[in-house]
C-alpha positions as CSV (number, residue, x, y, z in Angstrom):
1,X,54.8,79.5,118.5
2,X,51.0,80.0,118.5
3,X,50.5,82.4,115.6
4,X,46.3,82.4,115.6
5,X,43.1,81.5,117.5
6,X,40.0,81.1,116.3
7,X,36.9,80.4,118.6
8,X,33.1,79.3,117.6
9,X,30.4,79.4,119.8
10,X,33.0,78.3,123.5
11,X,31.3,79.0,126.3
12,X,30.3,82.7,126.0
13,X,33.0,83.1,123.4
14,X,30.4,83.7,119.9
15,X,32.9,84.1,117.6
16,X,36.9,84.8,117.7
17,X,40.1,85.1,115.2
18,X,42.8,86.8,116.6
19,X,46.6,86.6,115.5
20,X,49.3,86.5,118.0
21,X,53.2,87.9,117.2
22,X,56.6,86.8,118.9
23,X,57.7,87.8,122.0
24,X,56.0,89.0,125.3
25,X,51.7,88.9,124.9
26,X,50.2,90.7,127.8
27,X,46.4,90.1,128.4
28,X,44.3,91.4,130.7
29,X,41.0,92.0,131.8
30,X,38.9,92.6,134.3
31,X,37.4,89.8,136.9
32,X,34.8,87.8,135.3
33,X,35.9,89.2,132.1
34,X,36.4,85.5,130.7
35,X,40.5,84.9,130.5
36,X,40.1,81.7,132.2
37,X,37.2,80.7,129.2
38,X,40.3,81.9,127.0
39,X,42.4,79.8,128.6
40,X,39.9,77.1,128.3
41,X,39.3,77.3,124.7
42,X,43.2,76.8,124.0
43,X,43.7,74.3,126.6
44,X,40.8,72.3,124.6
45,X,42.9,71.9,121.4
46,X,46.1,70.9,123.5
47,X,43.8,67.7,124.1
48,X,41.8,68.9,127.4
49,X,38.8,66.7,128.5
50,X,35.7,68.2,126.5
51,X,32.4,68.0,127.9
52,X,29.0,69.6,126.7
53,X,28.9,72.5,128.9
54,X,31.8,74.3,126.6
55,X,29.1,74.5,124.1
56,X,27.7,77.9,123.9
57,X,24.0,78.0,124.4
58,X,21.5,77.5,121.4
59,X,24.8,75.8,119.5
60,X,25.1,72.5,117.9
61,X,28.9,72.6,118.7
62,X,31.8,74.8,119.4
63,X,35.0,74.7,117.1
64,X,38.3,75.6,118.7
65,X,41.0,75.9,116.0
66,X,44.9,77.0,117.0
67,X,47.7,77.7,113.9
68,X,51.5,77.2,114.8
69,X,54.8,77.4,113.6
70,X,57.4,74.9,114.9
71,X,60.5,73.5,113.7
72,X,60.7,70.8,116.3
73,X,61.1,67.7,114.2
74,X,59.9,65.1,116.7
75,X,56.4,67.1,115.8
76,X,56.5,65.7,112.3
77,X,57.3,62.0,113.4
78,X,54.4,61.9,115.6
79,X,52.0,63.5,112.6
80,X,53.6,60.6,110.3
81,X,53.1,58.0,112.7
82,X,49.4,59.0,112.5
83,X,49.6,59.5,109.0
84,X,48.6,63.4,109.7
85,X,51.1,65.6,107.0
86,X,53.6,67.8,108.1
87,X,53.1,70.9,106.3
88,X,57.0,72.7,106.5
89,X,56.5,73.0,110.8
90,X,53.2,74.6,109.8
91,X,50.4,72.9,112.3
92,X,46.4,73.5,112.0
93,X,44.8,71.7,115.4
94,X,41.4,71.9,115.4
95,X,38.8,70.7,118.0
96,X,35.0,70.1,117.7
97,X,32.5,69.7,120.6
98,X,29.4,68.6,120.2
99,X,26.1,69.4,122.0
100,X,26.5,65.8,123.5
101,X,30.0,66.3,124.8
102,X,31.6,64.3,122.3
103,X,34.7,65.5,120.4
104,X,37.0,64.9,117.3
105,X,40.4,65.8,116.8
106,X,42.7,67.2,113.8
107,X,45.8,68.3,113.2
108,X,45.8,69.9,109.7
109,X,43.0,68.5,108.3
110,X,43.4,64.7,109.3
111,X,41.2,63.3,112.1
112,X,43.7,62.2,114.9
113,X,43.2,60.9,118.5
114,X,43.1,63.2,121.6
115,X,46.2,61.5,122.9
116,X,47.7,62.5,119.7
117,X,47.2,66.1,120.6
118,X,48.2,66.2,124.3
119,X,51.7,65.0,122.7
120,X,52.0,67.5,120.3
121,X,50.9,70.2,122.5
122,X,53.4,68.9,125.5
123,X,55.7,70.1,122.9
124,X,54.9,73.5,121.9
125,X,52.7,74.9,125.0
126,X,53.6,75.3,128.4
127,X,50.7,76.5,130.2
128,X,51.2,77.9,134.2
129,X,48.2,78.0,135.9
130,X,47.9,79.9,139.1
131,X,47.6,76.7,141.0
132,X,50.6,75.3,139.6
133,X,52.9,76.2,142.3
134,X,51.7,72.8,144.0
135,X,54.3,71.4,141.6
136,X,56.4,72.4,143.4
137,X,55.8,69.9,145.5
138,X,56.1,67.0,142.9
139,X,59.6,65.1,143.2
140,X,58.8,64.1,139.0
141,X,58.3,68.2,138.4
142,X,61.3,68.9,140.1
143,X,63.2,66.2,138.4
144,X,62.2,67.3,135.2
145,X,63.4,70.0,135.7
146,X,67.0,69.3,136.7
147,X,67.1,66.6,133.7
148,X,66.3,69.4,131.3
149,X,69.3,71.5,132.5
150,X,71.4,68.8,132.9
151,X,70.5,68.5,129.1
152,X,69.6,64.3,129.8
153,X,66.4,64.2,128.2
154,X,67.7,61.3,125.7
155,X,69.0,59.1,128.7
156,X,66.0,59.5,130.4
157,X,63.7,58.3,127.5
158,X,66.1,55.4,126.9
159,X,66.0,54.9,130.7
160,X,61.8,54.5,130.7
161,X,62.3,52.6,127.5
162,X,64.6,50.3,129.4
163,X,62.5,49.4,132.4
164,X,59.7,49.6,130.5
165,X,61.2,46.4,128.7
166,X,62.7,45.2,132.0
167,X,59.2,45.6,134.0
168,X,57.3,43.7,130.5
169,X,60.1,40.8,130.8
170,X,59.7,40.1,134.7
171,X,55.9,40.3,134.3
172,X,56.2,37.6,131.3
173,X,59.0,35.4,133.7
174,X,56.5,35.8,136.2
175,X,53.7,34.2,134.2
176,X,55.9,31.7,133.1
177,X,57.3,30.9,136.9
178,X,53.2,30.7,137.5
179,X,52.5,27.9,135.1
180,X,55.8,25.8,135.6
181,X,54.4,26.1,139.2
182,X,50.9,24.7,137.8
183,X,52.6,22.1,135.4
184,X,54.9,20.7,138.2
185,X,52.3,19.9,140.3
186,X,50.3,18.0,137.8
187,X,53.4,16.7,136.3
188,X,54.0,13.1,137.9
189,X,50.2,11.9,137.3
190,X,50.3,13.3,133.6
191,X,52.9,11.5,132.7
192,X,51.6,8.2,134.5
193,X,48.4,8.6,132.7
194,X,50.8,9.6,129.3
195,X,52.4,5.9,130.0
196,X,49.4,3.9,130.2
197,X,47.9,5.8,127.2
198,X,50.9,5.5,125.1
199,X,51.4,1.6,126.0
200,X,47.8,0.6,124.8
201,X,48.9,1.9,121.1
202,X,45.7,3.7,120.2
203,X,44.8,4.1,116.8
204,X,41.8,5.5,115.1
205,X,38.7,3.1,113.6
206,X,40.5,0.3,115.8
207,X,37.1,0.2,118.1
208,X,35.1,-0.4,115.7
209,X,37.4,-3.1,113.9
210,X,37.7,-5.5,117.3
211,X,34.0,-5.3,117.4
212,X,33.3,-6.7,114.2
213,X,36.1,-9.3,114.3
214,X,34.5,-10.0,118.2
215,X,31.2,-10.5,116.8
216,X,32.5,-12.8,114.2
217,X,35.1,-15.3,116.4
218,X,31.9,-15.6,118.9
219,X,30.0,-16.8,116.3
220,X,32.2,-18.6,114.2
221,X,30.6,-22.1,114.3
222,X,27.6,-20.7,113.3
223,X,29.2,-18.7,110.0
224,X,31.2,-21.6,109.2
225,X,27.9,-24.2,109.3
226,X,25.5,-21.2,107.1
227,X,28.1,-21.3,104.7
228,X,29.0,-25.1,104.1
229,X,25.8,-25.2,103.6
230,X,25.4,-22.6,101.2
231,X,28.6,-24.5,99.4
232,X,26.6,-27.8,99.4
233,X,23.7,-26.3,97.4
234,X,25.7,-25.1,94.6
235,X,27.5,-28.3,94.1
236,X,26.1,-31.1,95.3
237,X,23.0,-33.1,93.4
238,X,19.7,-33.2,94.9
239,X,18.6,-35.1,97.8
240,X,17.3,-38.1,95.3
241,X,20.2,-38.2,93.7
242,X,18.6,-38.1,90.4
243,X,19.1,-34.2,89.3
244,X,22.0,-32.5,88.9
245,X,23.6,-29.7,91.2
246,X,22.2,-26.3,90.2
247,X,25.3,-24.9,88.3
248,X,25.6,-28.1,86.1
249,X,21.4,-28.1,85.8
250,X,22.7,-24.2,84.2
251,X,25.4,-25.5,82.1
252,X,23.3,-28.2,80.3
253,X,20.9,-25.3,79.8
254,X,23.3,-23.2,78.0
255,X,24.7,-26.2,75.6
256,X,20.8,-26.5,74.7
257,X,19.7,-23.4,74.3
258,X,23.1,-23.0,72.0
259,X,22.1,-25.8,69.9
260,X,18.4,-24.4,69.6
261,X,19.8,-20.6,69.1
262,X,20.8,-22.2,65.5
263,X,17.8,-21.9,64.5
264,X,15.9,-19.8,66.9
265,X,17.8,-16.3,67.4
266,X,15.9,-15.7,70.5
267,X,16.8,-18.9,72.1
268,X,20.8,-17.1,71.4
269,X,20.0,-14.5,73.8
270,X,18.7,-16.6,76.5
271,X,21.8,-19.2,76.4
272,X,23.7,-15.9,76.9
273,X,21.5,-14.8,79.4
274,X,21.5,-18.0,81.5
275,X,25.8,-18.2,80.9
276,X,25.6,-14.9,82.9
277,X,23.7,-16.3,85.9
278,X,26.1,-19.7,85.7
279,X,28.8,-17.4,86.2
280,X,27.3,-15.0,88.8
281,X,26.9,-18.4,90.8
282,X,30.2,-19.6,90.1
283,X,31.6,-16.1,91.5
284,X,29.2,-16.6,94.7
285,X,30.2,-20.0,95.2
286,X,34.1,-18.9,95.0
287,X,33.3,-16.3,97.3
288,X,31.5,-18.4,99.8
289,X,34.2,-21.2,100.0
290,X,37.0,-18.0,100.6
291,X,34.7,-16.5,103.2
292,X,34.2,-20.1,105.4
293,X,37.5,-20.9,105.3
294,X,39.0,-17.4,106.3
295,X,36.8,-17.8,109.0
296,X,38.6,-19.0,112.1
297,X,37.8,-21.2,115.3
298,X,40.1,-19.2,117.7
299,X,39.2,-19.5,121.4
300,X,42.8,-17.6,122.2
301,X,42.2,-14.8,119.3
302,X,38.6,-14.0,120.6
303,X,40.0,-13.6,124.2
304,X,42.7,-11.4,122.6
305,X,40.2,-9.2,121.2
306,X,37.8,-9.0,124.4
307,X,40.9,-8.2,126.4
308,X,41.9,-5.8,124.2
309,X,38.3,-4.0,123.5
310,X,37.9,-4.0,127.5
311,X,41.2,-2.2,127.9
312,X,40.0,0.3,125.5
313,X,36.7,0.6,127.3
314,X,38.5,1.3,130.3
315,X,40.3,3.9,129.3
316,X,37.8,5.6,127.8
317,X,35.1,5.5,131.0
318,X,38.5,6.7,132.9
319,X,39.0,9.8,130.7
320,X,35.2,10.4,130.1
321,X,35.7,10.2,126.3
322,X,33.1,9.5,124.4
323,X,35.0,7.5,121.5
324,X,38.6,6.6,120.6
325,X,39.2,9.7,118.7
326,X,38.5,11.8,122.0
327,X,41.0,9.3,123.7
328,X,43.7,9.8,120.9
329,X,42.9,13.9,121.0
330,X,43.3,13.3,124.9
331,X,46.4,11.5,125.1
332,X,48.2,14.0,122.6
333,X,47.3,17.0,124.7
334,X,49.1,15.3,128.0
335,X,52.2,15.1,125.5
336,X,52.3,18.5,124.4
337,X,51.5,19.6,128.1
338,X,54.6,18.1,128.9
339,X,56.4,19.0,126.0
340,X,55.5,23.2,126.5
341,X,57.1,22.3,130.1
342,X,60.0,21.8,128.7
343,X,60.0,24.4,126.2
344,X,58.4,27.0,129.0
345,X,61.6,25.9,131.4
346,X,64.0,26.5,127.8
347,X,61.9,29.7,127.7
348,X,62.4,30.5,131.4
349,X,65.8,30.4,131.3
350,X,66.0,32.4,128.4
351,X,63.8,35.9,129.9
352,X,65.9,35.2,133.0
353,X,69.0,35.9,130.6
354,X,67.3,39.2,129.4
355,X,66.2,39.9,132.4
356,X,69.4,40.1,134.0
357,X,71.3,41.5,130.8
358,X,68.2,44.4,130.6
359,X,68.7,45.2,134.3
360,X,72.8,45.5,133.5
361,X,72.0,48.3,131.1
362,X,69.2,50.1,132.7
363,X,71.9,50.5,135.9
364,X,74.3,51.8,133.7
365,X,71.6,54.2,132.2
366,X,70.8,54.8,135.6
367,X,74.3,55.3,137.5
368,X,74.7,57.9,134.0
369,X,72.3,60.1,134.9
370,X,72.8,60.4,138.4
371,X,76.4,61.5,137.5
372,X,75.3,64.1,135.2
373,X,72.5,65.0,137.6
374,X,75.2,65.4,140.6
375,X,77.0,67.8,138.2
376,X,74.5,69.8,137.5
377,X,72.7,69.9,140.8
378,X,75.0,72.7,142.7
379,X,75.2,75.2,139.0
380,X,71.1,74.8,138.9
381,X,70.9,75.3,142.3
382,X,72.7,78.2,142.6
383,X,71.0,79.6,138.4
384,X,67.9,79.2,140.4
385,X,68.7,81.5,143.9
386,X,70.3,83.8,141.9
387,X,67.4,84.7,140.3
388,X,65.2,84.7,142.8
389,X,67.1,86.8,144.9
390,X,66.8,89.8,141.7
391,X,63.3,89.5,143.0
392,X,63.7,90.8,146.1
393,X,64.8,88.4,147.9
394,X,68.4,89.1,148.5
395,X,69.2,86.0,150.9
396,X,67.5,83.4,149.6
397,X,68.9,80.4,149.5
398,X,67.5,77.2,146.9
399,X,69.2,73.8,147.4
400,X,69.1,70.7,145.3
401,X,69.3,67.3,147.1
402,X,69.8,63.9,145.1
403,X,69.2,61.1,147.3
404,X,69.6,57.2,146.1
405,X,66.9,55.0,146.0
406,X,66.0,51.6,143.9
407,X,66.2,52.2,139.9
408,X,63.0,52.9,138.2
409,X,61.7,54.3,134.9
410,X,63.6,57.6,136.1
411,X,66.8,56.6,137.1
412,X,68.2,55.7,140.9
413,X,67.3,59.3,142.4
414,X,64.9,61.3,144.7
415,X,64.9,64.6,144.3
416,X,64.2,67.6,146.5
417,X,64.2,71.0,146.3
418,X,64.8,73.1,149.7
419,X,64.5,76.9,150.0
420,X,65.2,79.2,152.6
421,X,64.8,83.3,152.3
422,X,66.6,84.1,155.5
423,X,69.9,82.2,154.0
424,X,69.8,79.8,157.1
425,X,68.5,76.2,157.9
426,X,67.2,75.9,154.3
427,X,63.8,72.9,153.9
428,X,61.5,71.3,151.4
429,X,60.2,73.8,149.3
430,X,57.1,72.8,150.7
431,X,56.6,73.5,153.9
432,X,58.5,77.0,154.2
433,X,57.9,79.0,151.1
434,X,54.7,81.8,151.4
435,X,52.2,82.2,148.3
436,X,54.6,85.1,146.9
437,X,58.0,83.1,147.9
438,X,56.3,80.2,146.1
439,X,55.4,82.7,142.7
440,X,59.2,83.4,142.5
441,X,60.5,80.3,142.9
442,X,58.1,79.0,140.2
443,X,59.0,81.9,137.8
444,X,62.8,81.0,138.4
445,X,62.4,77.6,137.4
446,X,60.0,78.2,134.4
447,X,62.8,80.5,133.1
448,X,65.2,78.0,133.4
449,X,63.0,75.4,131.4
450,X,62.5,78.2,128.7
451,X,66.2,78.2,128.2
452,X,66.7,74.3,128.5
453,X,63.7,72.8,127.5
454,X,63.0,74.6,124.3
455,X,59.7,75.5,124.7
456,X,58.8,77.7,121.9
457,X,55.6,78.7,123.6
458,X,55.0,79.5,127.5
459,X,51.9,81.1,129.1
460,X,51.6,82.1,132.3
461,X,48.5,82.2,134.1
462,X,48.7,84.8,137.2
463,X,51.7,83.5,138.1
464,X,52.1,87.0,139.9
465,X,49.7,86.2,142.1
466,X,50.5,87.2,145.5
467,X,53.4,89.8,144.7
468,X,52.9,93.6,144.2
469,X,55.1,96.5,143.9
470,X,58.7,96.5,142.9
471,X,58.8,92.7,143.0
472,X,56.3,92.3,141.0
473,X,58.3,95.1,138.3
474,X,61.3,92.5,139.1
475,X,59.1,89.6,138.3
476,X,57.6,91.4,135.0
477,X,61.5,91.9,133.9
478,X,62.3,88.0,134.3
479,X,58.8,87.2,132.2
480,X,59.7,89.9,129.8
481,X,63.8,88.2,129.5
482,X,62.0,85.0,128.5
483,X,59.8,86.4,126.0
484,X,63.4,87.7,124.1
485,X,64.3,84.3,122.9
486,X,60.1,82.6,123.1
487,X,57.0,83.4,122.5
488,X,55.0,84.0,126.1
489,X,51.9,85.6,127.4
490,X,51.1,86.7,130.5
491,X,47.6,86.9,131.9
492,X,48.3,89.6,134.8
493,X,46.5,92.0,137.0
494,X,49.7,93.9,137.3
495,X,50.6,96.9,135.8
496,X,53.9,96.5,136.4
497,X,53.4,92.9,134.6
498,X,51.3,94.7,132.3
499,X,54.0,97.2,131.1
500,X,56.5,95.1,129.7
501,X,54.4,93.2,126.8
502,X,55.3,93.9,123.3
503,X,51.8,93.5,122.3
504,X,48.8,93.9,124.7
505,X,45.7,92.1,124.8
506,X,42.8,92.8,126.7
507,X,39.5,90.6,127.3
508,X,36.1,91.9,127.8
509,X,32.9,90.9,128.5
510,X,29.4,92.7,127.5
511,X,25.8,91.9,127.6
512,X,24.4,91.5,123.8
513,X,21.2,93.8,123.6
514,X,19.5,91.7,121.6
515,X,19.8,87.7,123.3
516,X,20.4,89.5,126.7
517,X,23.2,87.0,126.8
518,X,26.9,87.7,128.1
519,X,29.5,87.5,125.6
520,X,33.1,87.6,125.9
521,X,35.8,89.5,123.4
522,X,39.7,90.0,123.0
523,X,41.4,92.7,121.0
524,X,44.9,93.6,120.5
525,X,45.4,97.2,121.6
526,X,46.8,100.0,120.2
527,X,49.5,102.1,121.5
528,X,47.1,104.8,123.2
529,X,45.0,102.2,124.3
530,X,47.1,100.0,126.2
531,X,48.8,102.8,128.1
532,X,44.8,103.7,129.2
533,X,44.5,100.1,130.4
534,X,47.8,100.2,132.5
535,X,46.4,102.9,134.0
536,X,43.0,101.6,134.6
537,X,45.3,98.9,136.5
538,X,46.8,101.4,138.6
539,X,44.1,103.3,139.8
540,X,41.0,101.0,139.4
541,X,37.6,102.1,138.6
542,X,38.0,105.9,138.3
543,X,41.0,106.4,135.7
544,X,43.1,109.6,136.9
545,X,45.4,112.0,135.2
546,X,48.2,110.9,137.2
547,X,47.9,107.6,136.2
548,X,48.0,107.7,133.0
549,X,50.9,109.5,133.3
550,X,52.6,106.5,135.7
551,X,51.0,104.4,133.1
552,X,52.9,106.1,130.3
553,X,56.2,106.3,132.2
554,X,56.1,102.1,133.1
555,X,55.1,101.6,129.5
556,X,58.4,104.0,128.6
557,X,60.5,102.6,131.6
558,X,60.0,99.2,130.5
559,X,60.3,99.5,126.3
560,X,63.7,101.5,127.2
561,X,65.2,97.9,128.9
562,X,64.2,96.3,126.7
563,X,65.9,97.8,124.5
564,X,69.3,97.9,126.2
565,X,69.1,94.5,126.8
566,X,69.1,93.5,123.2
């Protein structure tokens, strides 16, 4: 229940703290006297858009801050989910609104999102607004309704859970259908192009190898002459005849220069220096005579190499690729195209497995709940006219109808709710039920959802409207029952209403002397107060003897059935 309320600087609210009891809160008020801002400010901390105009004039912000008591422990899994600590079903929200319409959230103490809020509040504040008798004309109100009496709650979360999964795996199947679709098309000519790619047996750095053995075989006659050549200066005599080739002109050096390092140390360093360069020759001569004969006069291998460097070329002009790495990276992508084919048919086949299983269980979730709904239609039904015939309408007549229609996220039923105070030809809530009919009916059903949906807190906005007299006394006596076993306030204009509270609240507004500025107040009021407020109900402006005493005698009237009723 909502056990305090504090307000800072909300609209023309300056400052507020008020503490709220158990059982049946009146408040009231003249016009203009700022319940709706009241309304406002709480509605703000059950996650209500926030905007910059709820910010009191010369403020930087406004701070609405709610306390409550709950034992509802789906309250403490949604805190832990967003790491916010349950304090023993004790719950601090708090909102802040700045001057720019921006807001944060918290619930005791830790910064949470608005969404956050709106589910927490969902669970412990119903609010009835004096416009909310147009639910009445919403199929999901009225079925929510029913499902709460019919106690189905849990089969109706696992039934949105269920085509919640079913809708997510025929949207993915879809996708899937989509891109086969895509793939099949382009299917043949990727793997035709796969063939020829795979056949020519690509491999990196091959390019570049069949160039330079292409450069070579075309100019093999010409490498082979350079180098006999080279091979005839190292080891053939000179053109005379008379000197020696150059590496036995070196050896003969060495032997000397031996002979003379004997005596001459230097001449020791040089014979090793010129054995070095006899060597160096040696090793270019070997190399030389391994590099001409390695190098072949092939007619047939150079053609083998052109043909194979133009295949390679014209593949790579076909697939605009820019080297034979690009080709390779090309060819490999066609393959796993055509492999995820395969695995997005293996993949297909099995979402259209869990599609069909998921659909098996969401109609069993769905044929349960219209067999509990069909058993609690005709009691509901009949909960429901019975109470509002106790206010005053003695032949009324309320009617539940389940009709089928294709499963959804709430089941395989339309509802509707038909109504009829004459007790003949009963229709669609809708389009036969006056503003005052319409206040009844709405009370009756809120009543029930007190008892079924446990709601620990339920305010009711005017819901009176419309009604005056003894069925509006009837009316205070079904708001007062609720307030036995919840917490509820009433915002009324109705002494009658008015009578019944176990703790009365009235709002004010004044004009502060000093900022000229309106400001609006609540207070709890006292025994001898409240019974001057009922009467200022009754009799308006000018406040008469005789009705204070009808005033005192409603108060008494009242507090006496209450009294026999517990």
């Amino acid at each position: 229940m909502l056990t305090a309320l504090q307000v800072r600087n909300y609209v023309l609210i300056d400052s507020l703290e008020i503490d709220f009891p158990e059982g049946l809160i009146i408040i009231t008020g003249q016009t203009g006297a700022g319940k709706s801002i009241l309304l406002g400010a709480l509605g703000l901390v059950m996650g209500s858009k926030a905007d910059s105009s709820m910010v009191s004039e010369g403020a930087d912000n406004c701070v609405v801050e709610a306390e409550f008591e709950t034992s509802d422990m789906s309250i403490r899994d949604v805190l832990e989910e967003n790491e916010a600590e349950w304090e023993d079903g004790h719950l601090t929200i708090r909102r802040v609104v700045n001057r720019s319409g921006r807001s944060r959230a918290f619930v005791n103490d830790c910064p949470v999102p608005v969404t956050v809020l709106q589910d927490i509040a969902s669970r412990l504040v119903d609010i009835h607004s004096q416009h909310q008798t147009l639910l009445l004309n919403d199929k999901a109100f009225q079925l929510d309704i029913l499902d709460h009496y019919a106690g189905v709650t849990g089969l109706r979360q696992e039934c949105a859970r269920l085509w919640k999964m079913l809708s997510e795996l025929r949207n993915e199947l879809k996708g899937i259908d989509e891109k086969l679709a895509r793939l099949a098309g382009e299917r043949d000519y990727n793997e035709a192009q796969l063939k020829q790619l795979e056949a020519a047996s690509l491999r990196e750095g091959e390019l570049e190898e069949l160039e330079e053995e292409q450069k070579q075989l075309a100019n093999a006659e010409e490498i082979k002459a350079g180098l006999a050549a080279v091979e005839e200066l190292f080891t053939s005599a000179s053109s005379g005849g008379d000197l020696p080739s150059v590496t036995s002109s070196l050896k003969e050096a060495g032997k000397q220069l031996v002979k003379v390092g004997r005596y001459v140390p230097a001449a020791s360093e040089l014979a090793e220096r010129v054995e070095t360069c006899r060597r160096e020759l040696e090793d270019i001569l070997d190399e030389v005579v391994t590099v001409n004969s390695g190098t072949a006069l092939s007619e047939t291998r150079l053609e083998e190499v052109e043909n194979r460097m133009s295949l390679i070329y014209g593949l790579l002009q076909k697939h605009s690729c820019a080297d034979l790495a690009e080709l390779i990276a090309f060819r490999d992508r066609l393959s796993d195209t055509l492999v995820d084919s395969t695995l997005l048919e293996e993949k297909r086949m099995e979402l259209k497995a869990q599609v069909a299983e998921t659909q098996v269980q969401l109609n069993d979730i769905a044929s349960r709940l219209h067999e509990k709904r069909a058993s609690a239609a005709l009691p509901f039904a009949s909960s429901i006219a019975e109470s509002i015939r106790e206010m005053e309408l003695p032949y009324a007549v309320f009617e539940v109808i389940l009709n089928d229609v294709p499963v959804s996220a709430t089941g395989c039923d339309s509802i509707e709710f038909r109504f009829s105070s004459t007790g003949k030809n009963a229709v669609d809530v809708a389009k036969c039920a006056s503003g005052g009919e319409m206040s009844r009916i709405m009370l009756a059903l809120k009543s029930m959802m007190a008892r079924y949906a446990n709601m620990p807190t339920m305010i009711f906005d005017e819901i009176d409207t419309g009604v005056s007299g003894s069925v509006a006394d009837k009316m205070g006596s079904v708001i007062c029952s609720m307030g036995e076993f919840m917490q509820v306030f009433a915002i009324t204009h109705l002494p009658q209403v008015a009578a019944k509270g176990s703790a009365h609240y009235m709002v004010s507004k004044s004009i502060d002397p000093e900022t000229s500025k309106a400001v609006s107040t609540i207070k709890k009021l006292s025994d001898e107060q409240r019974v001057m407020e009922v009467a200022r109900m009754l009799s308006g402006s000018e406040l008469t003897d005789a009705a204070v005493a009808n005033a005192k005698s409603l108060i008494l009237s009242s507090s006496q059935t209450s009294l026999r009723r517990k």
